[in-house]
N, C-alpha and C positions, 0 to 999 in steps of 0.2 A: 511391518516387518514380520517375516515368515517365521512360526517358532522351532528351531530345532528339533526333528524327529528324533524319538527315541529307541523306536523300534527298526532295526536294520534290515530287518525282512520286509516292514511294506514299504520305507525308504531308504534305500543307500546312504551312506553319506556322503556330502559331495569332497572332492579332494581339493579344491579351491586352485586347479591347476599350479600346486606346489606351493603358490603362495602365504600360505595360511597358516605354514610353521607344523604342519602338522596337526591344526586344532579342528574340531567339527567347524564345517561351516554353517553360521547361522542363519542362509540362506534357503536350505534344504527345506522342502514341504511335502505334506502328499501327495501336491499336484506337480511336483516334478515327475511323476512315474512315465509320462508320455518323451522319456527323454530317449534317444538313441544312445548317445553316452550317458548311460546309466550311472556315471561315476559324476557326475558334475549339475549341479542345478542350474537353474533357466539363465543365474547372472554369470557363470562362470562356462557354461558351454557352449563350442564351436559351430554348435548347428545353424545352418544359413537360414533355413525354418523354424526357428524356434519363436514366440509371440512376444512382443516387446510390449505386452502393457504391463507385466507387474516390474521389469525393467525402468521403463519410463514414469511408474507412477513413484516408486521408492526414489527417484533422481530427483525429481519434482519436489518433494519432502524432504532431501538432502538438502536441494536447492534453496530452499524457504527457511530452512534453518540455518544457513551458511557453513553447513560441516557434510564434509564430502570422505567417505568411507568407502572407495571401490574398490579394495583391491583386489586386481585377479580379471577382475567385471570384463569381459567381451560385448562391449555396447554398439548393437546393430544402427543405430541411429544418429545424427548429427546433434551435438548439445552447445550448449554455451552458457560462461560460469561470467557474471559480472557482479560489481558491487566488493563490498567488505567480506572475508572467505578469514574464520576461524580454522577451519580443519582441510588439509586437501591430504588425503591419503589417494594417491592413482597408482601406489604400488603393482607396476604390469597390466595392469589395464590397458586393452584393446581399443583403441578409441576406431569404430569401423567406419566412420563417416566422418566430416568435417567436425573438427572441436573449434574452437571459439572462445576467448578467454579476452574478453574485453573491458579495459576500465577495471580488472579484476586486482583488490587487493591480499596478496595471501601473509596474514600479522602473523600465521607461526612457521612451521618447518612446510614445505612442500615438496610432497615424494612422488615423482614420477619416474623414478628407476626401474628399467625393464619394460616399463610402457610400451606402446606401439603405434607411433604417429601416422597419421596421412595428412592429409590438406588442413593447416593448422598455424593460427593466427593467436600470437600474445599482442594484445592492442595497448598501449595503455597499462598495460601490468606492472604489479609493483611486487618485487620480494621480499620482503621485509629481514625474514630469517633464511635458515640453509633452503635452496631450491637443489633436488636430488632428481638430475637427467639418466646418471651414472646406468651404464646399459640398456639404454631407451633406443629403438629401433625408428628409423623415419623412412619411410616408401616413398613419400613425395615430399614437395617442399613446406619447412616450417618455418614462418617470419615471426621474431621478436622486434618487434615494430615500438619505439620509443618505450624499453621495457626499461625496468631498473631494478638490477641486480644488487642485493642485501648484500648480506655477510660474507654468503660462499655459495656460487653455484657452480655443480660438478657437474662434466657431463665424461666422466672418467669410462673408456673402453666405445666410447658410440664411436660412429662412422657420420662426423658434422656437417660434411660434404655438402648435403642441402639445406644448411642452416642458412638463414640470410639476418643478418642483424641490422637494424640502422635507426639511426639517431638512439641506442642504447648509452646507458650507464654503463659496462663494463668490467667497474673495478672488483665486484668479486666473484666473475667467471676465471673458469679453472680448465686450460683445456691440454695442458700436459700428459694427458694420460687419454686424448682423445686421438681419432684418425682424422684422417683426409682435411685438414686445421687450413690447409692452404686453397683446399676450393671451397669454402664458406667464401660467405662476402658479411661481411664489416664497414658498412657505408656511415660516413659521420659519427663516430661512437665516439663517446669520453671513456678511458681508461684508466682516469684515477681525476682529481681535485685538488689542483683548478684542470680545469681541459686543456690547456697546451702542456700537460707535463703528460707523458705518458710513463705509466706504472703496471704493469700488471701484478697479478695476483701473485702467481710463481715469483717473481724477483722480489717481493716485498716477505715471502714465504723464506725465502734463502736467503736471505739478511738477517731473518728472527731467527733465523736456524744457526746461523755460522756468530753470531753475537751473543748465543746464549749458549756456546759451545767454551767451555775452558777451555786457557790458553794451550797452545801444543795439540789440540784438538778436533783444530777447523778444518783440517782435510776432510773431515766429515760431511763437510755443507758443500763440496765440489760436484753430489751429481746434482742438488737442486739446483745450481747455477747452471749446471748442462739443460737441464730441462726448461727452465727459465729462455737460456738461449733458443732449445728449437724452437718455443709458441713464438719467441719474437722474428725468429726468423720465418718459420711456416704464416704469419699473420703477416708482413713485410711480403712473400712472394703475392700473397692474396692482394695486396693493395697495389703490388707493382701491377698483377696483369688485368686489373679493373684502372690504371693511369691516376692512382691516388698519390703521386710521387710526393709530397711535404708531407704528410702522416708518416707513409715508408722509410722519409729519411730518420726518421725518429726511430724508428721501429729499428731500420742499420742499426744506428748509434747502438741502440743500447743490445743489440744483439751482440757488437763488440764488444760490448761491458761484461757481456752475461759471461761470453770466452775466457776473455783476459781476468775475469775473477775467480772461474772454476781455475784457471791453469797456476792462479795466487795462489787460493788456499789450497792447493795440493801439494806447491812448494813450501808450505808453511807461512806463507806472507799474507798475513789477515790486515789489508789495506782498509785505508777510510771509506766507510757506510757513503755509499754511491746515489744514496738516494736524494742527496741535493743536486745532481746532475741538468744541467737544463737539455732536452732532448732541441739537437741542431737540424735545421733543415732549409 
């Protein structure tokens, strides 16, 4: 690792393309001076010419240790993280070629909020804690191919359009607060435990919310239940126009659940916890 310049006149400091809070990046050397953006060192700038070996050898060395510190990074090259994964910081990180995340387990938080996908395959992954998508950009398509989502993965404000899911775990994606929810595909996913009951994340979110609200109260929990509604409905048109009609009838049901409870608690009538429901189809 490159040590922090301290003299601003024979190095710049780099600006870690906003990501960096504001701190020196510790990236910075004196062999960045061949930069054209003067403001950014070799990990964090756009140049399509810029040399990928001290790039590639610090990844290598991330890789070997299992802790992964990019954030910001514009990686000109194709990678791939497999094995037991302590640390994944990809905070905005530009992945420029194929990434690859095979058999890959990540045991704490994993942040790739802001990121920048292309051709990108989770194989095998497992999340153990929060996985952070939340403002991740995708150019082409990204397959979570038998992944298993932990606690809470958000992909709050993307555009999921080219997400493709199948045979996932499900139960702690979050995609209320995402776009284009209805052209993903979701082939064979479980969404909660056991697999014929479908749960998502949002309705199990607006139940804890409207049951830990004092009495007189619950109109409070009426937009979680709207938003609750659209994923099941935006996820239901996705299965109707791929001809998954017994998942989608599930996905109805409870979209009419998610209705009929926001239009409850607004009246005041905070009905029996819905969650023992058998989803029909």
């Amino acid at each position: 690792m490159t040590t922090p310049a301290t003299d601003p006149a024979q190095t710049p400091p780099c600006d870690g393309r906003g990501f960096l809070g504001g701190e020196p990046c510790p990236w910075t050397g004196p062999d960045d001076r061949w930069l054209g953006d003067r403001a950014r060192c070799v990990f964090h700038s756009e140049d399509p010419n810029k040399p990928p070996d001290r790039i590639r050898a610090e990844w290598d060395r991330m890789a070997a240790a299992r802790a992964f510190d990019c954030t910001g990074w514009v990686i000109p090259f194709g990678v791939e993280v497999t094995g037991e994964i302590a640390q994944a910081r990809f905070h905005g990180t530009n992945f420029g070629q194929e990434a690859v995340f095979s058999q890959a387990s990540f045991n704490g938080e994993a942040w790739f909020a802001m990121a920048s996908f292309r051709d990108t395959w989770f194989m095998g992954a497992r999340f153990s804690g929060y996985a952070v998508f939340s403002g991740a950009s995708f150019e082409r398509a990204i397959t979570f191919d038998q992944t298993q989502f932990g606690a809470l993965a958000r992909f709050a404000t993307c555009e999921v359009r080219l997400l493709r899911f199948h045979r996932c775990q499900m139960g702690g994606v979050t995609l209320d607060d995402a776009l284009g929810i209805a052209e993903a595909e979701y082939d064979a996913c479980e969404w909660d435990t056991p697999p014929d009951r479908v749960l998502i994340a949002e309705e199990r979110d607006a139940i804890g919310l409207r049951d830990g609200l004092p009495d007189g109260v619950a109109v409070r929990s009426g937009p979680a239940f709207q938003r609750a509604e659209r994923v099941y409905r935006e996820v239901r048109r996705s299965l109707e126009s791929r001809k998954q009609f017994q998942q989608a009838g599930q996905f109805a049901h409870h979209e009419l659940e998610m209705r009929r409870m926001a239009i409850e608690v607004e009246r005041g009538k905070v009905v029996a916890n819905i969650g023992c429901l058998e989803g029909w189809y």
